[in-house]
N, C-alpha and C positions, 0 to 999 in steps of 0.2 A: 478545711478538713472534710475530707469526702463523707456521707452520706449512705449513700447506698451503696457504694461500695467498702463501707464498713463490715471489720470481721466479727462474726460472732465470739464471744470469749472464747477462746481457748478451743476453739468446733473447728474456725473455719477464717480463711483470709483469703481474698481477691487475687486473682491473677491476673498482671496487667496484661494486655490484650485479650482476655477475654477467659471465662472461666473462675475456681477458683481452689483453693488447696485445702486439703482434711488437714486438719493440728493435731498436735499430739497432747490430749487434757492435761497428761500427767506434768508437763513442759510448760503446755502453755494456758491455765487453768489454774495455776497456783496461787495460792491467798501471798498477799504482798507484807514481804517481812522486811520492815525498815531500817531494824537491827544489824540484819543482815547484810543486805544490800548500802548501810553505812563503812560498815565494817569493810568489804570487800573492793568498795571503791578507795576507803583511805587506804589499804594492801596496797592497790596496784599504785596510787599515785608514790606511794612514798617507794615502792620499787623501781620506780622511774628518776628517783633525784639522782644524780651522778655521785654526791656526796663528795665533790672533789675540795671545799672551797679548806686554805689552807691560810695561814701565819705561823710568823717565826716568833719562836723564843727570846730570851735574850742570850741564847747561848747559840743561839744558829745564825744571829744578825752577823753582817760585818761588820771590824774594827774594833776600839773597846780594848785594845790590848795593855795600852796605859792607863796609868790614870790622868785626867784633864790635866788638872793642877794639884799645887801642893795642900795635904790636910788643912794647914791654917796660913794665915799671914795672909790673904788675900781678901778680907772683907765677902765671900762668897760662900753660900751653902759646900757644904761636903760632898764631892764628888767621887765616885771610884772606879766608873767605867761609862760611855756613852752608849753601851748598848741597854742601860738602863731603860726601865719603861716610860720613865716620867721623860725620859729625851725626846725630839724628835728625832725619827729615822732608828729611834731602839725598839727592843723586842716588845712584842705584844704580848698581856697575861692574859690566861686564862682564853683567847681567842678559838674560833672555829679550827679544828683539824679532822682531815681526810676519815668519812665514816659509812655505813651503812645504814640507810634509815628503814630496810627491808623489816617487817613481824610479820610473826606468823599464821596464818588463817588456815586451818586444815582442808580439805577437798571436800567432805561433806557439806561445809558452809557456803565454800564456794559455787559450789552448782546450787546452793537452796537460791543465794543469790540472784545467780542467772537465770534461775527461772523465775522469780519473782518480776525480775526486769522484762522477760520476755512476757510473763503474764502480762504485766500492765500496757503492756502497747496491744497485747489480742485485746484487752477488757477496753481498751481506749480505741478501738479500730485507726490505729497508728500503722497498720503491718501489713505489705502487701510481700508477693513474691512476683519475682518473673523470671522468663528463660533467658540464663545467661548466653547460652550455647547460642543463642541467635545473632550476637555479635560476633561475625567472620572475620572483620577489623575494626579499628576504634575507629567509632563515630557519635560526637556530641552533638549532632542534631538526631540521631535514633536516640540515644539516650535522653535529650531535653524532650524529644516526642513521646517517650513511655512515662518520663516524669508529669508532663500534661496531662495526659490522660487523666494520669491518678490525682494530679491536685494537692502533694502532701505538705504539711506544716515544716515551716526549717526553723531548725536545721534538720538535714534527713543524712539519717548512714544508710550506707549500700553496702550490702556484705557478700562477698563474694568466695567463688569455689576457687582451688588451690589451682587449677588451666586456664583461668577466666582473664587472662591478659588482660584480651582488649577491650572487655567489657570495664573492666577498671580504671584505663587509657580514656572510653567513652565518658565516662561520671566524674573525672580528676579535674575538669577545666568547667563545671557549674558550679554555680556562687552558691553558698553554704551546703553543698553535697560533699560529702565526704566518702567514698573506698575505700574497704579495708579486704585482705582476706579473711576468713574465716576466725583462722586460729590466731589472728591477732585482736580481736575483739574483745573486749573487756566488758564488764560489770557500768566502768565509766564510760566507757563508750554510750550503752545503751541507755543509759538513764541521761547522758546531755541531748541527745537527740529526741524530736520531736517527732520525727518520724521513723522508721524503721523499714530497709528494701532489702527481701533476700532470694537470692539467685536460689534455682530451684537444686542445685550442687551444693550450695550451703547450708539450706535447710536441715536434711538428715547430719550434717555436721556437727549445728551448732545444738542439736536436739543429742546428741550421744554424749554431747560436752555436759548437757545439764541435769538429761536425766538420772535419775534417780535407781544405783546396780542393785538394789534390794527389790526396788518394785518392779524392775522388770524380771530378774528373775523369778517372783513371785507371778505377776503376769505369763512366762514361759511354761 
C-alpha cells in the first residue's frame, strides 16, 4: 500500500503519472454505514441469482398411469402410482421451483451506500485515478506500468468511462485486476476490492451515482 501517494479523506487521491485529483467530501468523506452497505450488497447479490433451479411434482413426472400391482394378495406394501415420492425416479415434495430472489432497497439507501464504500477507500488511501483517454489501443504492459507505479493492494477494480474500450482490453489480462465500466459497479464490487482505479471519465460518473440530490441542490 503506497504511502505517499496516499489520498487525503475524502480531499484528494493521486493521479497516476503524476499530479492528483480534488474529491468530492460530500461523496467521498462520508461516515461508513455498515447497515447500509450490508443491505445493498445482499440487494445486488441476490439480483444476480438466475433463480432458475426447478423439480417436478408427482403430477409432472413421467409414467404412473397404472397402478404397480394389485391392492393385496401380494405380500407387498400398497402401491398406487410410481410417480409417488417415496419411488425412485418419482416426483419431488416440496422441492425448489423457478423464483425471484430480488428485495427491495429504495435509492436513497443505495447511494448512502456507495458512498460509504467510496468513503472508505478515500479514508484508507485505496483510490487513485488516471487518464483513461491515454490508452489509443489495448496495451497490458501500459496498463501493468501505471499499475507499478502505484503499488496497489489486490485485488484492485478499474473503473472505467462508457468509450474507454481499450483501456479495459489493457487491465482484463492482469492477475487479480478486474474492469468494469462505470454503471456496472456495484456496492459489491467496491467493498471486495482492495484497491480501487478510476478513469478520470468515470469519476464524475460514479460521483452523480452517489451523491446525495438534496445536498446539492441545497449546495446550488
Amino acid at each position: 500500500m503506497p504511502s505517499a501517494r496516499a489520498a487525503a479523506p475524502g480531499r484528494e487521491a493521486p493521479k497516476l503519472g503524476g499530479g492528483s485529483v480534488k474529491l468530492d467530501p460530500a461523496v467521498f468523506a462520508a461516515r461508513f454505514n455498515m447497515g447500509l452497505v450490508h443491505e445493498s450488497v445482499r440487494a445486488e447479490l441476490a439480483a444476480r441469482r438466475r433463480g432458475t433451479a426447478s423439480t417436478r411434482t408427482r403430477g409432472e413426472v413421467a409414467g404412473g398411469g397404472s397402478k404397480p400391482w394389485r391392492q393385496k394378495g401380494t405380500g407387498r406394501a400398497r402401491a398406487g402410482s410410481s410417480r409417488s415420492p417415496l419411488w425412485a425416479g418419482g416426483g419431488t415434495t416440496f422441492g425448489p421451483m423457478p423464483r425471484q430472489y430480488t428485495f427491495k432497497i429504495n435509492r436513497k439507501e443505495r447511494r448512502g451506500a456507495l458512498r460509504s464504500a467510496l468513503s472508505l477507500h478515500a479514508e484508507r488511501g485505496s483510490l487513485a485515478v488516471f487518464d483513461g483517454s491515454a490508452f489509443d489501443a489495448p496495451s497490458t504492459a501500459q496498463a501493468v506500468g501505471l499499475l507499478n507505479d502505484w503499488d496497489p493492494a489486490e485485488p484492485t477494480l478499474v473503473v472505467l468511462g462508457a468509450e474507454e474500450a481499450a483501456a479495459g482490453k489493457s487491465f482484463r489480462n492482469i492477475r487479480r485486476v478486474h474492469a468494469l465500466p462505470v454503471d456496472d459497479v456495484g456496492v459489491a464490487e467496491l467493498v471486495r476490492a482492495a484497491s480501487l482505479l478510476l478513469s478520470e471519465a468515470a469519476l464524475p460518473a460514479i460521483v452523480a451515482r452517489a451523491e446525495n440530490p438534496k445536498q446539492t441542490a441545497e449546495g446550488a
